[in-house]
N, C-alpha and C positions, 0 to 999 in steps of 0.2 A: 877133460872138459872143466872140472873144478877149477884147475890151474890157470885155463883160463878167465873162467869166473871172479875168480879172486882178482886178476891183476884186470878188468875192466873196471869192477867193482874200489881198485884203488885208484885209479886215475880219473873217476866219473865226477870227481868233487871240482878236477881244475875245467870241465864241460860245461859246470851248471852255472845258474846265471851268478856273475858276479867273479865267476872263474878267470884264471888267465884266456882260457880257450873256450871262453863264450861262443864266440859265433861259430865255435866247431862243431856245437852241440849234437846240432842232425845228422853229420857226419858218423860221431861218436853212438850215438843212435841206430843208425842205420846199420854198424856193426855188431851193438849189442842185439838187436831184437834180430837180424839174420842168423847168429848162434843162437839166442835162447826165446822163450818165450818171455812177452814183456809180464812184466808184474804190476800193471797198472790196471784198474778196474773202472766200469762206467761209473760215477756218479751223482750222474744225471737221475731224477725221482722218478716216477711211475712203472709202467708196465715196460719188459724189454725181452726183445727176442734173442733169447738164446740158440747159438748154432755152433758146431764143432769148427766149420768153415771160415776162415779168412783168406785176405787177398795171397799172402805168405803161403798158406798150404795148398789155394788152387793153383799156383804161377809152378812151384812143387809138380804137383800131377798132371800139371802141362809139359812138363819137363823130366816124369818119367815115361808118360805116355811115347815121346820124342828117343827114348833111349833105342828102343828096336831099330827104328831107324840111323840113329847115330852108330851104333854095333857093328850092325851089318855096311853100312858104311864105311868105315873104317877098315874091316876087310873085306870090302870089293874094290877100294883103293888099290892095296896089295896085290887082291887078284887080277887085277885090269892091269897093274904095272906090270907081272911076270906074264900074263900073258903076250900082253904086247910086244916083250922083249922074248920071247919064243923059248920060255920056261914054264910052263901052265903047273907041271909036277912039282912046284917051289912047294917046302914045305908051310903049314899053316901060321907057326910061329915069324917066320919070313915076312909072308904076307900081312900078315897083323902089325909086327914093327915096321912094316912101307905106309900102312895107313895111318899109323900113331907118331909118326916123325912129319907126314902129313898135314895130319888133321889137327890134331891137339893145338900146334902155334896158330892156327887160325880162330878154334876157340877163345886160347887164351886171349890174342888181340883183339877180339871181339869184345870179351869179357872185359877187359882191361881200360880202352879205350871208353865204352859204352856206358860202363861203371862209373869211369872217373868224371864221366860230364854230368853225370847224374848225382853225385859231390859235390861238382861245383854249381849246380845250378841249384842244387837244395840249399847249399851256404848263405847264398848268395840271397837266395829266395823265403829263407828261414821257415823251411817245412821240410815235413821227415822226409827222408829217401824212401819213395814206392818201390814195390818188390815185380813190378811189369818188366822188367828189362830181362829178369830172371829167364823170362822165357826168348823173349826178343835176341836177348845174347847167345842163346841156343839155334834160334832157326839162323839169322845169318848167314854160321857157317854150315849149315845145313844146304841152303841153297847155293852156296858158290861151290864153282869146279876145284879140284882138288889141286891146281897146279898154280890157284891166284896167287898173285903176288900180295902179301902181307900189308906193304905200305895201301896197299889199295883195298885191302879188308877195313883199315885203321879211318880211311877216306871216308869209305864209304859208311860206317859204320859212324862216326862223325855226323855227316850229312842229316842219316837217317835221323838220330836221335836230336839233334838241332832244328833242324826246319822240319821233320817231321810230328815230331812231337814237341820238342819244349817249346817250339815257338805259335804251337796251340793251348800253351797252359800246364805242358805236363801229362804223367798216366793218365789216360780216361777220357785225358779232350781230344787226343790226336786223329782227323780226318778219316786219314788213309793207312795199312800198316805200314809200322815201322820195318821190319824184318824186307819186308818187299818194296820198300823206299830205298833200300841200300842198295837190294838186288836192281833195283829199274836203274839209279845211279851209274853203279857198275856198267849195266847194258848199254847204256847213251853216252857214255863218256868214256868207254873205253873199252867199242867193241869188238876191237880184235883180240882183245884177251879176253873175250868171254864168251868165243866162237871157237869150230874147229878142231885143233887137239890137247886143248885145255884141259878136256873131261877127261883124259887119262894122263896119270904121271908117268912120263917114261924116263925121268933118269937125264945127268949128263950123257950128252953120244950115245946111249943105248936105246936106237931104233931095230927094226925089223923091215925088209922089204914089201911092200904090200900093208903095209900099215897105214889107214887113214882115218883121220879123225870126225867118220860123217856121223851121225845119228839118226835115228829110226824119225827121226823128222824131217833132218835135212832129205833122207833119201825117200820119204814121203813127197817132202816135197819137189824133188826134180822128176819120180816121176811122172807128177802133173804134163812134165814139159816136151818129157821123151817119152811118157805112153808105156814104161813099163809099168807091168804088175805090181803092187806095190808088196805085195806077201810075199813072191818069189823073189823082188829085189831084197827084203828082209832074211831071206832062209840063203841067198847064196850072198849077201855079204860076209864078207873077212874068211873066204871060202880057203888063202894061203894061209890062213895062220890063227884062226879060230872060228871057224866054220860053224853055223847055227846059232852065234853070237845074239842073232836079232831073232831068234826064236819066239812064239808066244808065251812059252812057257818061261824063257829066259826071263822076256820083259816083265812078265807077273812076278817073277822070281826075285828078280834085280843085278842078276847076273849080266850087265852091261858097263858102256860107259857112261857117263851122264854126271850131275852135281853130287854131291858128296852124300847129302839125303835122300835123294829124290828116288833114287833108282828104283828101290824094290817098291812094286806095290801090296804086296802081301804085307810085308812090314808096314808101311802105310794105314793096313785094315787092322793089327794088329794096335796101332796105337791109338786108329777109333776108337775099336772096342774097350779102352782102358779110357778116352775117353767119355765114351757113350755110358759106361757103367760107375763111372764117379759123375756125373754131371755136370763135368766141365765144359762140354763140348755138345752140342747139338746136332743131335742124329737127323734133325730133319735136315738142316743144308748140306751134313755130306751126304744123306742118299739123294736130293735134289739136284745136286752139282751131278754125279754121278749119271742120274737120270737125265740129266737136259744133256749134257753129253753126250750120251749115247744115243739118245730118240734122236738132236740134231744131225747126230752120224749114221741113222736109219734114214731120215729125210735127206738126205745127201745122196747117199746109197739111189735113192730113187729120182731124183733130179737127174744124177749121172755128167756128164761131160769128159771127165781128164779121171785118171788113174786113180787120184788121191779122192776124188768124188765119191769113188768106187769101191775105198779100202772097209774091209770088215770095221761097222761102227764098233765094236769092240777092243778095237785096237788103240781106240782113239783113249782109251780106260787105262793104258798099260804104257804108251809113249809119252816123254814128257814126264812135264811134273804135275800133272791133271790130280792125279791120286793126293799128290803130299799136299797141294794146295789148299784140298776138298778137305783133309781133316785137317789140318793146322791152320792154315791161314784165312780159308773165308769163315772160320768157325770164331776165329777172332771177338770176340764177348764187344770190345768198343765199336769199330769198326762196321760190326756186321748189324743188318737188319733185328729188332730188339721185337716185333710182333711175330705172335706166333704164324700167321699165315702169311706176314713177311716174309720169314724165313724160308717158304716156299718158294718163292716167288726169285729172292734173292740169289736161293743157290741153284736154281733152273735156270735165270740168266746167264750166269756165270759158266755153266755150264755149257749153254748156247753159246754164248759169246767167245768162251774157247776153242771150239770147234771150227767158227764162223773164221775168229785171226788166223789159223795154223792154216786152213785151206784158201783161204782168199787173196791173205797179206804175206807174201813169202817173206817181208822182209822181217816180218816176227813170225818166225817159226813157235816158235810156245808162245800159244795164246793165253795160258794160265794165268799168267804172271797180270798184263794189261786187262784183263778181263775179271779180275778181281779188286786193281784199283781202279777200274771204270764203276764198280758197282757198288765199291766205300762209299764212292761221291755219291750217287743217287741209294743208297739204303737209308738216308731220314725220308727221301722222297716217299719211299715204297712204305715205307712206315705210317708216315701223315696221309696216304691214301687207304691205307687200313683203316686208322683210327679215325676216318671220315666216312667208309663207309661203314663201318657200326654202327656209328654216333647218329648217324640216318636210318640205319635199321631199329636201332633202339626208339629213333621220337616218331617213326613210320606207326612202333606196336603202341608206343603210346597213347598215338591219336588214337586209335581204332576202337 
């Protein structure tokens, strides 16, 4: 790291003003303060709060909280390919080079792409490069299925960080997430590849008989249509060639197919907990999401009509990406409702609202995703309705 030090330290003279590479400054900035810590100090006079905390080391613990998930992702990649191809016995080291050949190019291009716009828009903009993306360039490829195509990682990823964010100003103005602006992209522009047998990689030619690419949703949702059980159709799918696949325990576990994060929801509580204990992350909208989810899928439960009406509201917890949503994405610090009894409010919708797409709208099986950016939009709402009724409880006690 000296080594590095030293040669940023020699070339920061042609950066600074007057330099050949003036307007590279931010650029050159943005490399330095991402390795080291900056050496500038406030000051500005008076009283100042001191904190261990900046934007650099929360975007960090958002991004190791994410690591469980990306792990176990990576090999249930592997595992999902040998199973499919009717190897289940492949050994671990196997299956971890299937997910890492995988996964990784679609980091990188996330990384890559997401980064570089965020160079040129600081150039261009002459202000330092924010460290949000850090995390943004993590979920990405977290939600996409493991078999996307690349150029459409690079697309979307594009999209997201341009009209989702820089074209509100940059970190901190953007509406609605970034991360799930790609993913909805993706979905409306090109949803054949983001349906189907996507969610597992199976290789040139290497299929298996009896292989189908449904998911614990899709077969939720047909059998609305045909009336079967929805738990027994879960216990005897992929009955030739991985029988119990859709297990409850599998589902909690992440032992499925599904997006490249999303699968496990144990890992999911796992990177709660890492963020509920650094204070990155708000414990009250993932257990509200959680919650409205689930009471919506006990009130369902009693309504009754069709199979999927009928399924254990607890299922509704473990299919999907309801889990990875609840802690990473409606936890979202800009995005999300900023009162504290918003936050209640915010992620009980959400939670509702998820339940509400998957069973009603077949044509969006995972409600998560829409049901998160329907409530970006209205969380200043739920906010300005808080902070209005206070402001009336407080001049109610004042009259008195």
């Amino acid at each position: 790291m000296k080594f590095i030090r030293n040669q940023l330290d020699k070339v920061k003279h042609s950066f600074e003003k007057g330099g050949k590479l003036e307007k590279y400054f931010y650029a050159y900035e943005a490399i330095d303060t991402f390795l080291f810590a900056p050496n500038t100090t406030n000051d500005v006079k008076g009283s100042q709060i001191r904190d261990a905390i900046d934007l650099k080391r929360l975007m960090i613990t958002v991004v190791v909280a994410m690591l469980p998930c990306l792990l176990f992702g990576i090999w249930n990649v592997g595992h999902q390919h040998f199973l499919a191809i009717g190897q289940p016995d492949a050994a671990l080291g196997d299956k971890i080079w299937i997910g890492v050949v995988q996964v990784v190019p679609i980091i990188i291009v996330s990384y890559g792409v997401g980064l570089g716009i965020e160079f040129v828009f600081a150039t261009l903009r002459r202000h330092a490069v924010n460290e949000g993306f850090l995390v943004t360039g993590m979920l990405i490829p977290l939600v996409m299925p493991p078999d996307v195509p690349l150029w459409q990682v690079a697309i979307a990823t594009a999209f997201a960080v341009i009209i989702g964010k820089e074209a509100f100003g940059g970190t901190g103005m953007n509406v609605v997430n970034v991360a799930l602006t790609a993913r909805a992209f993706l979905y409306f522009a090109y949803p054949t590849d983001m349906s189907g047998s996507v969610w597992t990689y199976l290789g040139d030619g290497k299929t298996i008989a009896g292989y189908s690419g449904a998911t614990p949703l899709s077969i939720a949702g047909d059998a609305a249509t045909t009336g079967a059980n929805v738990v027994e159709s879960f216990s005897s799918f992929g009955a030739s060639w991985n029988e119990g696949v859709y297990s409850f325990s599998n589902l909690f576990m992440g032992l499925r197919p599904g997006s490249i994060g999303e699968t496990s929801t144990l890992m999911c509580l796992i990177g709660a907990a890492i963020l509920i204990a650094t204070g990155a992350g708000s414990w009250k909208i993932i257990v509200s999401v959680f919650g409205g989810a689930y009471f919506m899928g006990l009130f369902l439960n009693l309504v009754g009509g069709n199979a999927y009406l009928e399924m254990p509201a607890q299922y509704h917890l473990v299919i999907g990406g309801l889990a990875f949503g609840a802690v990473f994405m409606a936890t979202d610090p800009v995005t999300a409702a900023q009162t504290e009894s918003g936050k209640w409010v915010y992620g009980l919708l959400i939670g509702m609202f998820t339940v509400l797409i998957r069973v009603f709208n077949p044509a969006y099986p995972e409600g998560i995703m829409l049901a998160i950016l329907l409530m970006n939009v209205f969380a200043p709402l739920i906010d300005y309705f808080v902070v209005s009724a206070n402001k009336k409880r407080r001049l109610q006690r004042a009259t008195v």
